[in-house]
FIRO-253695 format. One record per residue (C-alpha): residue in one letter; x, y, z. Coordinates in steps of 0.5 Angstrom, whole numbers, plus 500, padded with zeros to 3 digits. Example, Ala and Ser with C-alpha at 12.3 -4.5 7.8 and 13.67 -1.06 7.14 Angstrom:
BEGIN
a525491516 s527498514 
//
This chain:
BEGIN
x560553613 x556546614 x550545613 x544545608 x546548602 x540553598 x540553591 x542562590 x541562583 x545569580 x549570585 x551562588 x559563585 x558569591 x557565596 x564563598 x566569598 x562572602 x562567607 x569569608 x567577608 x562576613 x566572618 x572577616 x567582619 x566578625 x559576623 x557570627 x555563625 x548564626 x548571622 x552568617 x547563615 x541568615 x545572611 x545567607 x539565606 x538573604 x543572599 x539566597 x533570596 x536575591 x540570587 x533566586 x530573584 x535575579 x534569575 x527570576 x527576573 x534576568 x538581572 x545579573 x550582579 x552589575 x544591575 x543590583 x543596586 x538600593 x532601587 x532592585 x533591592 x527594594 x524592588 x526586591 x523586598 x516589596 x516583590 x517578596 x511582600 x507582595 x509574594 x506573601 x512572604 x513573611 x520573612 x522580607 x529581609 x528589611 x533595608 x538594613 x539587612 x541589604 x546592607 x552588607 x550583602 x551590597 x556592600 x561586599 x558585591 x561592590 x567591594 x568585589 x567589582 x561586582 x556592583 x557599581 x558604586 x552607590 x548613585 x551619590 x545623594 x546630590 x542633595 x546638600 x544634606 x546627602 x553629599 x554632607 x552625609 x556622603 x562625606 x561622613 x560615610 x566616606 x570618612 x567613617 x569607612 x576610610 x579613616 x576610621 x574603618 x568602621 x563595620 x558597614 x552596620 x557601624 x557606619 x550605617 x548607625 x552613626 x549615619 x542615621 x544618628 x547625623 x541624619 x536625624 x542630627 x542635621 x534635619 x533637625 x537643624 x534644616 x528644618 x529648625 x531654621 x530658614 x536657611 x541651613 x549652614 x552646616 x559650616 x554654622 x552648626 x555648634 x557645640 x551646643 x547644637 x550637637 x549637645 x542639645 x541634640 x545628643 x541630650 x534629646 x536623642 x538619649 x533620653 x528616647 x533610646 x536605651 x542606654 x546600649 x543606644 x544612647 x553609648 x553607642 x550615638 x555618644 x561614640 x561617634 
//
């Protein structure tokens, strides 16, 4: 990638390989280079505060974020942004895996997140849309009842939710809920 390059502190020996990632993964030029500058900002915070890639996980990138904000930054990537910048850090061993959620509605979520990256291979963006969407989907049904019984769920259920969810999304967003 041409260009201006940034100076990326802890994680500069990175940069490559998640350039490869990404373009892998069919990132764009353009978003390529803005993640870039998000991993950029991480690495120089990590030196700033003597961590090294094995200690980065969701709590420092938020950590992260709010140091930036309270910095005065104005651009602070969002939570979403951290995304794939983690998820390339731990599929190259770099970082531990994600604490599991000991929730009931987290170890559910788990499990569709595992299959959705496993068995159906999804982009890491993809993944974390659909899993939003079940998010919503299965804390609307937990707050609905007494008891929640994933195992109780119906079609119906999914439909009336689908229904509702499309009619306050746009039409790219309501075809891309409808997809999962």
């Amino acid at each position: 990638m041409s260009g201006t390059r940034r100076e990326a502190g802890q994680l500069g020996p990175q940069v490559e390989g998640y350039i490869a990632w990404l373009t892998q993964r069919g990132y764009s030029p353009g978003t390529v280079r803005g993640m870039l500058k998000d991993l950029g900002q991480v690495g120089l915070w990590m030196s700033a505060q003597g961590l090294e890639a094995a200690q980065l996980d969701e709590g420092r990138m938020t950590a992260f974020r709010t140091a930036r904000q309270a910095s005065g930054y104005r651009r602070v990537p969002g939570t979403r942004a951290m995304v794939p910048l983690l998820s390339y850090l731990r599929e190259a061993g770099l970082t531990p895996a994600a604490k599991p959620l000991l929730t009931p509605l987290g170890a559910l979520l788990g499990q569709y997140r595992s299959w959705l990256v496993q068995e159906r291979g999804l982009a890491a963006t993809t993944v974390l849309r659909y899993e939003n969407t079940a998010r919503r989907f299965l804390q609307e049904q937990a707050s609905a009842g007494d008891g929640f019984e994933p195992a109780a769920l119906t079609g119906m259920d999914v439909n009336a939710f689908l229904l509702r969810e499309c009619a306050r999304v746009s039409t790219g967003s309501a075809k891309g809920a409808l997809q999962t």
